[in-house]
N, C-alpha and C positions, 0 to 999 in steps of 0.2 A: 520359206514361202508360205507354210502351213500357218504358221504362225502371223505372218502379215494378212492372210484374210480369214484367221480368228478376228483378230482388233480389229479388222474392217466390219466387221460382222455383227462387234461388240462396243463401236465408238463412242453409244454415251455412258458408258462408263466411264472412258475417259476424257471426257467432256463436264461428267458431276464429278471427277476428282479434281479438275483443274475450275472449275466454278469452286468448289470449296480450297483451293489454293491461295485463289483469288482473295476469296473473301475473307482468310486468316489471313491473309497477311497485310490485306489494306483492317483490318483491328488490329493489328501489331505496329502497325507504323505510321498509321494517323494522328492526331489528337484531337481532332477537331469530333463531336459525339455525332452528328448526323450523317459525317462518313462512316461511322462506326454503325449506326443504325443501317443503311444502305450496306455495308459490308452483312451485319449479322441476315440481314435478308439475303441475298446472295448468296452466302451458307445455307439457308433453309432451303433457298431454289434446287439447292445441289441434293440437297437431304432426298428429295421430295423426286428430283429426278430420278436419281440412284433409285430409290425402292420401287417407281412406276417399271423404271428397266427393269428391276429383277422381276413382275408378274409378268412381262411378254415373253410372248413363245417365237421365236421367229417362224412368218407363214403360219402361225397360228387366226384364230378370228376370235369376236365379241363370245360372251359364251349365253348365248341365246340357242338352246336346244330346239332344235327342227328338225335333225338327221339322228337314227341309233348314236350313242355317245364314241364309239370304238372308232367309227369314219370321221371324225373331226378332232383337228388341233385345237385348243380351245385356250384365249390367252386368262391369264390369272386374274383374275376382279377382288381379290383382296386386298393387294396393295393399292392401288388405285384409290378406292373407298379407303380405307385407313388416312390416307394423303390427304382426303378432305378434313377431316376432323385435324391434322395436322396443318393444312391450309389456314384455319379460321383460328388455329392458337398462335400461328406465325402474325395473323393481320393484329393480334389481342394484343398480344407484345408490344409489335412495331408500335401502333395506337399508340398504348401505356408510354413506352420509349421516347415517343416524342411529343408527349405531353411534356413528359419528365424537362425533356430536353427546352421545353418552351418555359420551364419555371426556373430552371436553371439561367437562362438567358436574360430573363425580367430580373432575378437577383441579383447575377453577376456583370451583367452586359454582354458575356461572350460565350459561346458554347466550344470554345479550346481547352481542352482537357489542362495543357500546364499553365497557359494564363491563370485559371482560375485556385491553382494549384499555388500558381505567386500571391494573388490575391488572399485567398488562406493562411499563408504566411505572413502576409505581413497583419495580419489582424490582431 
């Protein structure tokens, strides 16, 4: 019972393990690249949740000092902040990713990983 409302207490963790579930395994079994770009982001989502989880404090608050420091929980603002600079390399990617994906498609006609894989063969 202890243990069912640990995990209650602790659900997006398991909620960014099974978003990065997700999103490895629609890259593993796709071929088409813009579900792959949609997957790699869904991986970051997870990344990004995971580490905001680990700076909160449950019943903690913002850490904006008003009260001696000793009377107040105060949640973590380093991951948080961190997450941004991680936010804006995630969107640089994706960008780049489906650029890539838009010249791949003007070359070949299709953005299906083994179509394109026949078509190189037979060249």
């Amino acid at each position: 019972m202890e243990m069912l409302i640990k995990i209650a207490h602790n659900y997006y963790y398991m909620v960014a393990i099974l978003l990065f579930i997700i999103g490895m395994h629609t890259m593993l079994t796709h071929s088409n690249m813009i579900k792959k770009v949609i997957a790699m982001n869904i991986m970051d989502t997870s990344v990004f949740l995971m580490f905001v989880a680990i700076g909160y404090t449950y019943g903690g608050q913002a850490p904006i000092i008003t009260a001696p420091a000793n009377e107040v929980l105060y949640v973590n603002p380093l991951p948080g902040s961190l997450m941004l600079t991680g936010i804006v390399v995630a969107v640089s990617i994706t960008a780049y990713a489906l650029s890539l994906v838009v010249k791949i498609y003007r070359y070949y006609g299709t953005v299906d990983y083994d179509e394109i894989c026949l078509i190189r063969s037979q060249e």
